[in-house]
TITORPA-819619 format. One record per residue: x, y, z of N, C-alpha, C, CB in turn; residue number from 1; residue in three letters. Coordinates in nm, 2 decimals, always signed. Atoms other than C-alpha are relative to their C-alpha. Glycine has a CB too. Layout:
<site><n_px>X</n_px><n_py>Y</n_py><n_pz>Z</n_pz><ca_px>X</ca_px><ca_py>Y</ca_py><ca_pz>Z</ca_pz><c_px>X</c_px><c_py>Y</c_py><c_pz>Z</c_pz><cb_px>X</cb_px><cb_py>Y</cb_py><cb_pz>Z</cb_pz><seq>NUM</seq><type>ALA</type></site>
...
***
This chain:
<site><n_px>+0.08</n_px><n_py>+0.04</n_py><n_pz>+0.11</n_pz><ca_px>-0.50</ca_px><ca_py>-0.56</ca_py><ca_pz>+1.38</ca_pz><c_px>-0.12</c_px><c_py>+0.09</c_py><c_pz>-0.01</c_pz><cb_px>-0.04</cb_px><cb_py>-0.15</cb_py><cb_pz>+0.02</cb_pz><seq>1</seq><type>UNK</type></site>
<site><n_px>+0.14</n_px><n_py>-0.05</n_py><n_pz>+0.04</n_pz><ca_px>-0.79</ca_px><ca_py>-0.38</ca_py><ca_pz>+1.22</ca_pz><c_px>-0.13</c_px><c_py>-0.12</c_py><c_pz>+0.01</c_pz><cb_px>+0.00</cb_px><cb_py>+0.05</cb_py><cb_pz>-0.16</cb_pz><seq>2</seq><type>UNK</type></site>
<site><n_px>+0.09</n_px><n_py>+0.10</n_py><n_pz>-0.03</n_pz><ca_px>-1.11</ca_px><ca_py>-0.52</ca_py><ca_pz>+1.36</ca_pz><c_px>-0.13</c_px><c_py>+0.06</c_py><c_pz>-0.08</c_pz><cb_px>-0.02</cb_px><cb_py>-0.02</cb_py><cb_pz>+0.16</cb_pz><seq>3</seq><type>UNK</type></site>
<site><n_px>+0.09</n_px><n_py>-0.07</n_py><n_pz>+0.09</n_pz><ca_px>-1.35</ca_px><ca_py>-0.24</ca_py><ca_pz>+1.15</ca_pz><c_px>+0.03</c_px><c_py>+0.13</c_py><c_pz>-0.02</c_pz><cb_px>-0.12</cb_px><cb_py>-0.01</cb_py><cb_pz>+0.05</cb_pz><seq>4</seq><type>UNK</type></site>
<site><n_px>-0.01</n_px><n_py>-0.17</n_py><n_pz>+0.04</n_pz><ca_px>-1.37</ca_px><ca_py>+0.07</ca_py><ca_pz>+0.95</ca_pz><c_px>-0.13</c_px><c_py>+0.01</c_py><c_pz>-0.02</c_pz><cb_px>+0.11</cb_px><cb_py>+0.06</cb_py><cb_pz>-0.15</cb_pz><seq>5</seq><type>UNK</type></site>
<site><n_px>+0.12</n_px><n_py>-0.06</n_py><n_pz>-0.02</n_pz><ca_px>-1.64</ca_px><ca_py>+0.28</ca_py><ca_pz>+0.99</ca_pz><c_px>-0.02</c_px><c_py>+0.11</c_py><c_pz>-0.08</c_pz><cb_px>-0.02</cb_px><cb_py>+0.05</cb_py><cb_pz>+0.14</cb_pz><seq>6</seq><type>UNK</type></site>
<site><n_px>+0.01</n_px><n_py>-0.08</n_py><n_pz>+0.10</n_pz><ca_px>-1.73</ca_px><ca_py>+0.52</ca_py><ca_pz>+0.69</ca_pz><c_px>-0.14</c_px><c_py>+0.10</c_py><c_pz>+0.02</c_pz><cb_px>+0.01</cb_px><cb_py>-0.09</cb_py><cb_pz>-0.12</cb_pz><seq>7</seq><type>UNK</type></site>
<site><n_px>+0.07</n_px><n_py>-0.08</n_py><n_pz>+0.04</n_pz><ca_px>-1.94</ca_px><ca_py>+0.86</ca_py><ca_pz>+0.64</ca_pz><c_px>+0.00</c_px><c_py>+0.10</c_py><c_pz>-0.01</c_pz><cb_px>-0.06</cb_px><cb_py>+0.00</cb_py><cb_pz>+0.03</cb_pz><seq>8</seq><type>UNK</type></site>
<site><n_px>-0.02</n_px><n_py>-0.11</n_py><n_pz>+0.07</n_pz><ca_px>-2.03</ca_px><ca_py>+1.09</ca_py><ca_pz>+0.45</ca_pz><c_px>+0.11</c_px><c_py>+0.08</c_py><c_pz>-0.09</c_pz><cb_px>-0.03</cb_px><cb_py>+0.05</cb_py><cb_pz>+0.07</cb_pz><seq>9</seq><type>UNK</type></site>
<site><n_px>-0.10</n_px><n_py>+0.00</n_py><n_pz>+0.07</n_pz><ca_px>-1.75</ca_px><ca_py>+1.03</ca_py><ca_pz>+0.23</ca_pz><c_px>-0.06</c_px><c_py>-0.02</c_py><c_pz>-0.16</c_pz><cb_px>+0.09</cb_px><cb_py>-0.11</cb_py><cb_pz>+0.06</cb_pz><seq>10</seq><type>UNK</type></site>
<site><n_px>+0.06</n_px><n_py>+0.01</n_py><n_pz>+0.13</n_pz><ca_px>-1.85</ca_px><ca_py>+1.09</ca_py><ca_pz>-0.17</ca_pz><c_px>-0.11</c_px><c_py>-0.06</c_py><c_pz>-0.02</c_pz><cb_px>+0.07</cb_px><cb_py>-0.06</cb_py><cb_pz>-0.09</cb_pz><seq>11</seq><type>UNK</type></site>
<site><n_px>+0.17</n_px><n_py>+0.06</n_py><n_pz>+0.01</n_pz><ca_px>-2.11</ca_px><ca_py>+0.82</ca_py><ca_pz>-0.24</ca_pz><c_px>+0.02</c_px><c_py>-0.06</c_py><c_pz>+0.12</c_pz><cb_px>-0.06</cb_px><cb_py>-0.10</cb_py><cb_pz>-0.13</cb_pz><seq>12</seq><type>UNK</type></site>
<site><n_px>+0.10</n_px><n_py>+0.04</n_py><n_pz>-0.13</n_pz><ca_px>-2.11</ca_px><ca_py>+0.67</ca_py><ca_pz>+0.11</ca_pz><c_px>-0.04</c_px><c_py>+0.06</c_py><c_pz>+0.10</c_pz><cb_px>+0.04</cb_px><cb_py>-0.07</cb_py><cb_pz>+0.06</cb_pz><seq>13</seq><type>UNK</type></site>
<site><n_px>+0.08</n_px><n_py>-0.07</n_py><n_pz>-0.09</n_pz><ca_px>-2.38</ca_px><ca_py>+0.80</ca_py><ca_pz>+0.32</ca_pz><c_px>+0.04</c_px><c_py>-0.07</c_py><c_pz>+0.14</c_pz><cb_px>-0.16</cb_px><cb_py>-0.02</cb_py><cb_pz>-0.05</cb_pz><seq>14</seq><type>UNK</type></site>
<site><n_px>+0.01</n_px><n_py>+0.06</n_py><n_pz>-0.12</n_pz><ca_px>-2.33</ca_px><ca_py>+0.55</ca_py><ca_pz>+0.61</ca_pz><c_px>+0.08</c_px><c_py>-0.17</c_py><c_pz>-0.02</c_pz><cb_px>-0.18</cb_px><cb_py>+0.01</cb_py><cb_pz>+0.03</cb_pz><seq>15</seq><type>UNK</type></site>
<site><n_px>-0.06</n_px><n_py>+0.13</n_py><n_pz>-0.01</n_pz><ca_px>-2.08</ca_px><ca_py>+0.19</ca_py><ca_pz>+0.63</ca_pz><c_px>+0.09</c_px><c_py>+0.01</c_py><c_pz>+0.10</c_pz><cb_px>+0.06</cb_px><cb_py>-0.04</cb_py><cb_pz>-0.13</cb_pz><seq>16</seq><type>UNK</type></site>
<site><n_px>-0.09</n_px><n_py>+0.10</n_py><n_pz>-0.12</n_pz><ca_px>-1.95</ca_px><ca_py>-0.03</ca_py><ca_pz>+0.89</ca_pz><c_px>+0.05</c_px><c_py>-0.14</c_py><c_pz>-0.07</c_pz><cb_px>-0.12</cb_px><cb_py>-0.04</cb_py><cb_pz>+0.15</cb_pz><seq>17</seq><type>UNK</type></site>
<site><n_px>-0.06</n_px><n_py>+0.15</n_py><n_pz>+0.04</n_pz><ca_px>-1.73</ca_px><ca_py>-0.32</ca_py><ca_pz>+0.78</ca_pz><c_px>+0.08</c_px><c_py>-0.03</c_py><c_pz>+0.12</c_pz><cb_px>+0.11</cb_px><cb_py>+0.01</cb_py><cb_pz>-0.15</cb_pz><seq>18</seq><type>UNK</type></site>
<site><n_px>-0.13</n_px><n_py>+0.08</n_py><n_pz>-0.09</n_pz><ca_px>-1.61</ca_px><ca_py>-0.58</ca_py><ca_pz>+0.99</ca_pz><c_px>+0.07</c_px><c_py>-0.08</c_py><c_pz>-0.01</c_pz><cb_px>-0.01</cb_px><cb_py>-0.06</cb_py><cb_pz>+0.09</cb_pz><seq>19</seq><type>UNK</type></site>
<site><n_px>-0.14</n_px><n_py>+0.08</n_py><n_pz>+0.10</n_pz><ca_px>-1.28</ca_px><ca_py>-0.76</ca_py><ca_pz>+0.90</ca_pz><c_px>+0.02</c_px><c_py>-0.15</c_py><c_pz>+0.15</c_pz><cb_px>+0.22</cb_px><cb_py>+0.17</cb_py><cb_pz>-0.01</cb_pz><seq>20</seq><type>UNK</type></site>
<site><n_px>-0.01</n_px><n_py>+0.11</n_py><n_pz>-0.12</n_pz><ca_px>-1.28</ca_px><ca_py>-1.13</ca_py><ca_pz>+1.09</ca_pz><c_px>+0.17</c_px><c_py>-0.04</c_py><c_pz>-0.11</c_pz><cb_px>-0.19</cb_px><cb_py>-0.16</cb_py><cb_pz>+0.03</cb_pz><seq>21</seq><type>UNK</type></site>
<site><n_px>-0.16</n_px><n_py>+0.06</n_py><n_pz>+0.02</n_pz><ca_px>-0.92</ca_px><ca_py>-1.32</ca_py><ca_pz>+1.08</ca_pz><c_px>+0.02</c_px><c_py>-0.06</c_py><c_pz>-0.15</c_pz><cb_px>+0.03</cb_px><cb_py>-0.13</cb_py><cb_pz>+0.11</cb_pz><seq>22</seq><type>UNK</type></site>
<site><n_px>+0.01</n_px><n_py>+0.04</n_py><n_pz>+0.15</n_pz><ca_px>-0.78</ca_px><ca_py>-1.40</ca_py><ca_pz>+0.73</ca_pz><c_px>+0.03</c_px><c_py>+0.10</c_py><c_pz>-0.10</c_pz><cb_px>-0.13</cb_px><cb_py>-0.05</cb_py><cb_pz>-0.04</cb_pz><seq>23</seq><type>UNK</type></site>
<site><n_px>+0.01</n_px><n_py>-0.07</n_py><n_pz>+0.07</n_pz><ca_px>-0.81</ca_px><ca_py>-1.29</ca_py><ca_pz>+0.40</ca_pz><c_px>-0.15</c_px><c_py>+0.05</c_py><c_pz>-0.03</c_pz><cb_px>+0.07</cb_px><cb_py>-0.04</cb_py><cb_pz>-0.09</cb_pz><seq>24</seq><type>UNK</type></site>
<site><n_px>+0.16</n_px><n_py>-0.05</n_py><n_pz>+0.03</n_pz><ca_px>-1.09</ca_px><ca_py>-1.00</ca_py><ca_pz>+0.31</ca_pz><c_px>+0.01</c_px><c_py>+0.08</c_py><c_pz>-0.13</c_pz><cb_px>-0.06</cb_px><cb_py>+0.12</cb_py><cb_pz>+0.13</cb_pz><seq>25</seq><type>UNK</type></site>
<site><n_px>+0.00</n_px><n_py>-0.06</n_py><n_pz>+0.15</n_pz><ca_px>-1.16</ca_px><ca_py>-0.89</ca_py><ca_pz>-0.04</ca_pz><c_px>-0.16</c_px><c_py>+0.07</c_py><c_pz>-0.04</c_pz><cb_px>+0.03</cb_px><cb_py>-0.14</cb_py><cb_pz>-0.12</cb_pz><seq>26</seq><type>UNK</type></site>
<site><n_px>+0.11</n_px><n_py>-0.07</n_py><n_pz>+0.02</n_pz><ca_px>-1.34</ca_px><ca_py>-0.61</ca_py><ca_pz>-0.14</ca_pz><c_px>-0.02</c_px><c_py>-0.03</c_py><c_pz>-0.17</c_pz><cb_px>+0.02</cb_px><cb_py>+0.17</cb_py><cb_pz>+0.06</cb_pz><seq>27</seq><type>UNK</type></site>
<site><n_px>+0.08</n_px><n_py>+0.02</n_py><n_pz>+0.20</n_pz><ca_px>-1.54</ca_px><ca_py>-0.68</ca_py><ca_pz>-0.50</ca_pz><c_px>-0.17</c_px><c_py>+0.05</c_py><c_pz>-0.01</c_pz><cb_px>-0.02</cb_px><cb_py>-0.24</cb_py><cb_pz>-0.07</cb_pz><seq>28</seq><type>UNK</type></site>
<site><n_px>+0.10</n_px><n_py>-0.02</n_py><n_pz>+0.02</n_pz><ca_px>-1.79</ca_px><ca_py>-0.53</ca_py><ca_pz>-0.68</ca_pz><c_px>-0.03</c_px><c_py>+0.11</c_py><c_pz>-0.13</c_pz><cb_px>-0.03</cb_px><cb_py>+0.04</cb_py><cb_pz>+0.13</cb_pz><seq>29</seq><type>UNK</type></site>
<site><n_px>+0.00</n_px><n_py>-0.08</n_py><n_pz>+0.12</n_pz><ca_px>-1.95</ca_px><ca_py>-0.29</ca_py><ca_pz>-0.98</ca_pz><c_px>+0.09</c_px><c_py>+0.09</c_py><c_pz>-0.01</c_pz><cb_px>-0.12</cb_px><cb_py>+0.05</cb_py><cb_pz>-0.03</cb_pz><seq>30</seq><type>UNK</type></site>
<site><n_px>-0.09</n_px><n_py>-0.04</n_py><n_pz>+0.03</n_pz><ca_px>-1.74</ca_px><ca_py>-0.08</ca_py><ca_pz>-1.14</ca_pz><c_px>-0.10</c_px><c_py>+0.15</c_py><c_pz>+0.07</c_pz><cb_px>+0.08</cb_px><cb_py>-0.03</cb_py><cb_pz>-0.16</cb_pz><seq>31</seq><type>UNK</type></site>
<site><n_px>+0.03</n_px><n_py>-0.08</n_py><n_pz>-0.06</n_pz><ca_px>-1.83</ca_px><ca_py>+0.27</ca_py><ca_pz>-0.95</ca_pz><c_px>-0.09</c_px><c_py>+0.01</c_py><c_pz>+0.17</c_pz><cb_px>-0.05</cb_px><cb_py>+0.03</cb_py><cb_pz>-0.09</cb_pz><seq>32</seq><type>UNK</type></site>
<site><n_px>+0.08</n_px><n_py>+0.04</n_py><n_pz>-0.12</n_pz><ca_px>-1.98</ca_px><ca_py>+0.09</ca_py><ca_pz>-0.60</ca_pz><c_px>+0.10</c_px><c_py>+0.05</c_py><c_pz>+0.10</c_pz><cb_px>-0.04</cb_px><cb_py>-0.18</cb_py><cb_pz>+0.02</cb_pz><seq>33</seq><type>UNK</type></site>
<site><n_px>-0.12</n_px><n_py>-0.05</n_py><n_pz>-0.12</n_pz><ca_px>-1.70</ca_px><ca_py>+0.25</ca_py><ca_pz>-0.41</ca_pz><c_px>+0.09</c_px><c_py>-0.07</c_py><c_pz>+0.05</c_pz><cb_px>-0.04</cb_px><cb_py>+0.04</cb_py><cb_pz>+0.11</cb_pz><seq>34</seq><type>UNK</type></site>
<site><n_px>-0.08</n_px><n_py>+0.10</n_py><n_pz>-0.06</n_pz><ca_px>-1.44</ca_px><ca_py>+0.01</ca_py><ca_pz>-0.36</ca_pz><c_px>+0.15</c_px><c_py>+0.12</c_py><c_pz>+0.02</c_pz><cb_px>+0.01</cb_px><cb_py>-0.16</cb_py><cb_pz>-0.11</cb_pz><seq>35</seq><type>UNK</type></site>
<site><n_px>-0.14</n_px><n_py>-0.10</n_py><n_pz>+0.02</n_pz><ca_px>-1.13</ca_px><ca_py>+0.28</ca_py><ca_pz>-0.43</ca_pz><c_px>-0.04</c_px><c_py>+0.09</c_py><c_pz>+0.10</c_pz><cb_px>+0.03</cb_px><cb_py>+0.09</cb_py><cb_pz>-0.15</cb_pz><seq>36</seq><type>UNK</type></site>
<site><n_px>+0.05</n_px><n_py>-0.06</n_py><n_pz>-0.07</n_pz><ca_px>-1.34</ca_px><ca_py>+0.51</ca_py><ca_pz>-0.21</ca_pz><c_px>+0.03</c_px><c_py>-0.07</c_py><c_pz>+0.12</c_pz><cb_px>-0.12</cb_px><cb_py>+0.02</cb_py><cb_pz>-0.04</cb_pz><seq>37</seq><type>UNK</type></site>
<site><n_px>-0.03</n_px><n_py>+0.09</n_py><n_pz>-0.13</n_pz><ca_px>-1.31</ca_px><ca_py>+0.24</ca_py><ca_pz>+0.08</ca_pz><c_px>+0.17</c_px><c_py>+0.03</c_py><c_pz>+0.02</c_pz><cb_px>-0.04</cb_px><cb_py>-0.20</cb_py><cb_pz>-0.03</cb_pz><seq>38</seq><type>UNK</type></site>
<site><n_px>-0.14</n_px><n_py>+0.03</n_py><n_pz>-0.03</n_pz><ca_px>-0.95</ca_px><ca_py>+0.21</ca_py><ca_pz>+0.07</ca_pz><c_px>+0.04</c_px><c_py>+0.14</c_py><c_pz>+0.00</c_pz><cb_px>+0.08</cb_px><cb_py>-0.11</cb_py><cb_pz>-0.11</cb_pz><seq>39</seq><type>UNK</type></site>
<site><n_px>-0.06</n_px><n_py>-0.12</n_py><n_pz>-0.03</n_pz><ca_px>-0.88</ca_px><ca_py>+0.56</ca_py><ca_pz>+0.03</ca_pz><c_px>-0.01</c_px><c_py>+0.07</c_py><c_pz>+0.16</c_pz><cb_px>-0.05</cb_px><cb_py>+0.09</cb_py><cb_pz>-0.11</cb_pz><seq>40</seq><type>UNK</type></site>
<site><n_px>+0.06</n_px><n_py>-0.02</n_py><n_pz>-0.11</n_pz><ca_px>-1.13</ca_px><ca_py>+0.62</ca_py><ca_pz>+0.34</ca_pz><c_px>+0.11</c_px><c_py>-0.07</c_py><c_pz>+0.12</c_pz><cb_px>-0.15</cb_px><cb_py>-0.05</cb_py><cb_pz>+0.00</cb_pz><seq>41</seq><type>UNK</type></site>
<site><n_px>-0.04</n_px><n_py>+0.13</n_py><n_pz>-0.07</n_pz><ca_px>-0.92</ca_px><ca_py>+0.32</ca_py><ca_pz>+0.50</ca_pz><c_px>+0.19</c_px><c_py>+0.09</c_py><c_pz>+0.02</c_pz><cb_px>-0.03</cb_px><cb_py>-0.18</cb_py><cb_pz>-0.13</cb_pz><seq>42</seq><type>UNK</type></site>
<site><n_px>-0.09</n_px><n_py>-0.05</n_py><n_pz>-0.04</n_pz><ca_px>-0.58</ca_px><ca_py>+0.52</ca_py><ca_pz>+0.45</ca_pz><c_px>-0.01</c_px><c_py>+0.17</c_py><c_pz>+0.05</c_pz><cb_px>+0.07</cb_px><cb_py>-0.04</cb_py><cb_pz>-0.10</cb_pz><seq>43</seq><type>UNK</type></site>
<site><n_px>+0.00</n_px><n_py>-0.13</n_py><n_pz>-0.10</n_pz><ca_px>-0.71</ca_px><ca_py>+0.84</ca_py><ca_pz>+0.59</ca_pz><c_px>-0.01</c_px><c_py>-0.06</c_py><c_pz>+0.16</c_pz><cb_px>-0.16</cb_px><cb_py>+0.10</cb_py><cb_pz>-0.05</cb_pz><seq>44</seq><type>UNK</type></site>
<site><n_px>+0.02</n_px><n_py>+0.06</n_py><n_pz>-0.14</n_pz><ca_px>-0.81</ca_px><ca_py>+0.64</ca_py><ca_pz>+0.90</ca_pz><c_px>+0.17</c_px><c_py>-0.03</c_py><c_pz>+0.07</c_pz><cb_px>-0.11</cb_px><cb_py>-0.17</cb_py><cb_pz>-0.02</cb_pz><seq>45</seq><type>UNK</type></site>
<site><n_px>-0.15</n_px><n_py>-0.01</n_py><n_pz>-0.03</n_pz><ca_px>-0.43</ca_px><ca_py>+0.52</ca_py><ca_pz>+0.88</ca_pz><c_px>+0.10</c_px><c_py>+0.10</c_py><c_pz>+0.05</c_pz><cb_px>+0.04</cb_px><cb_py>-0.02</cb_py><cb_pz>-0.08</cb_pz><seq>46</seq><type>UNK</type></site>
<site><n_px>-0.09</n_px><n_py>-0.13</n_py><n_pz>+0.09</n_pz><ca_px>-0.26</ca_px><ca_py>+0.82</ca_py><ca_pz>+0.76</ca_pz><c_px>+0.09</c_px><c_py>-0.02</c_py><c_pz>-0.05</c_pz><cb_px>+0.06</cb_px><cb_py>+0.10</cb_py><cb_pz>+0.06</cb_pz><seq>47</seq><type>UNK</type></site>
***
């Protein structure tokens, strides 16, 4: 299980730590706040 992804210096994020507790986690927010950015970061971490 993913317990956190750690992001930087990825397009617009300078610096993020997310921590994922048990369940469902939903990323929401303005339209350009980086949420596509997360998940893309999130399958590089994968591969």
């Amino acid at each position: 299980m993913l317990h956190s992804l750690s992001v930087s210096n990825i397009v617009l994020i300078e610096r993020l730590t997310l921590n994922f507790e048990s369940g469902l986690t939903v990323l929401t927010g303005e339209t350009g706040a980086g949420k596509s950015i997360l998940l893309d970061a999130l399958g590089l971490a994968l591969g």
